[in-house]
N, C-alpha and C positions, 0 to 999 in steps of 0.2 A: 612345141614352139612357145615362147616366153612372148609377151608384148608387154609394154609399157603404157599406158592410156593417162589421157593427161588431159583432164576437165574438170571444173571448177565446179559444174555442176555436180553436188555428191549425187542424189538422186538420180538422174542421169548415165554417172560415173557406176555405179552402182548395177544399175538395169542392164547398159550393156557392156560389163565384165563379166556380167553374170550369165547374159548369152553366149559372149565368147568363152567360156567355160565349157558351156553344154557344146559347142563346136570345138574342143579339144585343147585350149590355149593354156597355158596360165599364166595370168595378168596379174602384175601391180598395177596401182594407181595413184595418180600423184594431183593434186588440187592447185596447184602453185606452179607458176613459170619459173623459177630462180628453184626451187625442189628440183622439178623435170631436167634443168637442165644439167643439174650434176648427177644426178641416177641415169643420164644415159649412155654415164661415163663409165659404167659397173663392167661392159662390155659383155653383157649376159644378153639383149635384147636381140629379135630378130625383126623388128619392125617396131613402128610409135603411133601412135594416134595421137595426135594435137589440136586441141582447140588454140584459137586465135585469142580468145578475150579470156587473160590470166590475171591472178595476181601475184602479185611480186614481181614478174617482168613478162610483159606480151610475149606470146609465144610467136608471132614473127620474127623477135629480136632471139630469141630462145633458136630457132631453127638458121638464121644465121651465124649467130656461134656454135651451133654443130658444127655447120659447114666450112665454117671458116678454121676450124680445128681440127676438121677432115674425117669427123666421125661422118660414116657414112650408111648406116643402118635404112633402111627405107622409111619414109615418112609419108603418113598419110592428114591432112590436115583436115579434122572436120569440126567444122564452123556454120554458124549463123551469117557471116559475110559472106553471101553467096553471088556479089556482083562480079561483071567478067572482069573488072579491074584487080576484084580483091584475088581471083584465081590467079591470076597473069602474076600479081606481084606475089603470091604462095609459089609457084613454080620458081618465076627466075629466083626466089630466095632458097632455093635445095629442097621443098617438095617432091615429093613421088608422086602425088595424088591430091586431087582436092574433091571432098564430100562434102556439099551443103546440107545443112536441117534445114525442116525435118528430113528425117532420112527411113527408109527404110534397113532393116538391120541386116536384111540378105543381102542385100550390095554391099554396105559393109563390109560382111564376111567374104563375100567375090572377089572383093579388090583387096584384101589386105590376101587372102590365099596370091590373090597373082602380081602381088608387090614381093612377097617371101617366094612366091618360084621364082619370080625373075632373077632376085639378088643370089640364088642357087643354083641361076643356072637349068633349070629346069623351064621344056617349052610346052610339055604336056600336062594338062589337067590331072590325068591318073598319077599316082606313084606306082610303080612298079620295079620290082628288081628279083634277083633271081628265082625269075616265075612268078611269084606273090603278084599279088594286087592288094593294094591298101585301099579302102574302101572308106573313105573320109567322113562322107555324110552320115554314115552308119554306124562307123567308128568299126569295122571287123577286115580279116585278111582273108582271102581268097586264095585257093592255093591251084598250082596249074592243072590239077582236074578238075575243079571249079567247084570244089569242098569250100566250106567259109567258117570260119570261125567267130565269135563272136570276142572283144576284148572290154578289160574294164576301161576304165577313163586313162589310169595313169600306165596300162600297157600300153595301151592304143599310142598317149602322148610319147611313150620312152622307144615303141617299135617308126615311129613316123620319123624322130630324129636320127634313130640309127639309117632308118633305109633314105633317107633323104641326102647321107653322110657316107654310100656304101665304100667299103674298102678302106675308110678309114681309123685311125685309132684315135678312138672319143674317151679323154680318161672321166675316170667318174667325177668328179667337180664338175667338168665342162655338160656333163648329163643332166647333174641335178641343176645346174643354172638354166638350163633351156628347159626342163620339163616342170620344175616347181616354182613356184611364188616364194616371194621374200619372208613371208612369215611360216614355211610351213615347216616340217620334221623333216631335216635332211641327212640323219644317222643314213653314212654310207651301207650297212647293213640288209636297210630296206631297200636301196635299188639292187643289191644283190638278190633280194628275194624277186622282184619283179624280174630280171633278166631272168632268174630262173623259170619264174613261168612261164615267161615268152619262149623258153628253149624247151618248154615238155608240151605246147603249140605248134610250134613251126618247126621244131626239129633242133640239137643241140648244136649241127655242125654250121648252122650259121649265125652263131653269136661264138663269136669267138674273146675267153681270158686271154689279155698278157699280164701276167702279174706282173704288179705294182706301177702298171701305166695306165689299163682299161678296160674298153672293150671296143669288138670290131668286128661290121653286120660284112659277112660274106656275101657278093658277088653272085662268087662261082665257086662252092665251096669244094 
């Protein structure tokens, strides 16, 4: 899952992308309100973090012209404006969520996991799909005899998309946009090589090739 984080503080900005890293995400990050608001046109993102107090253009003004354009990505807004007015006017403005600082970084992570279930459609905390349990916190899969494996960072991120999306056909662009960052190595190659791993783990018959469209996490294989 990809996020967008959008705070002026670099340091800050810095410390927690770099948590949400270690909890499985990969984030850009953007310093500037008038930046954020056109990167979250990319249509790569599965959720935002936004601070309030930007430059270039306040990011209240920033989340109403999402809204107003009908991007509809979940929004989590975490700010220093922590009075019940400033909440009240971050919701009626297309907010999902509002986190004041300080904050602790496990809420954080709590509400932005159940801003992305929501917007998926998903009402349960576990992921699970045929048989598997993905095991979040630990980053490993469980398999229905209650075997577990353990995954690296970018299996872990490329098997949560796929089971999050089952039955569907994910082609690879739409893969490497939600599991890698903007800066990194995206030769379609290497997710080949990962899918493969994932399929000498969990079995081959549920990651399914269509060439020259994708791939697609079986059900019910």
């Amino acid at each position: 899952m990809r996020l967008l984080l959008v705070e002026d503080d670099i340091e800050l900005a810095q410390g927690i992308a770099n948590d949400l890293r270690r909890e499985g995400f990969a984030v850009d990050t953007s310093h500037d309100g008038s930046e954020a608001e056109f990167l979250a046109f990319d249509g790569v993102y599965d959720a935002i973090i936004l601070d309030l107090g930007l430059p270039g253009k306040p990011g209240i003004d920033v989340l109403k012209t999402w809204r107003e354009k009908k991007l509809d990505i979940p929004v989590l807004i975490l700010t220093a404006r922590d009075t019940w007015t400033d909440r009240v006017q971050g919701l009626k403005s297309g907010a999902d969520d509002y986190l004041g600082k300080p904050f602790h970084f496990e809420e954080l992570s709590a509400r932005i996991n159940a801003l992305i279930r929501r917007s998926t459609g998903r009402s349960q905390p576990e992921l699970s799909v045929a048989g598997f349990m993905l095991d979040e916190d630990r980053q490993q899969i469980s398999f229905p005899d209650g075997q577990t494996r353990p995954l690296t960072g970018t299996e872990f991120k490329l098997l949560r998309y796929l089971m999050m999306n089952p039955d569907k056909l994910l082609s690879k662009q739409r893969l490497t946009d939600h599991v890698y960052e903007w800066d990194h190595d995206r030769d379609s190659n290497v997710l080949e090589v990962y899918v493969r791993r994932l399929r000498e783990k969990i079995g081959r018959e549920y990651i399914e090739t269509q060439r020259g469209q994708g791939y697609l996490f079986r059900s019910n294989p």
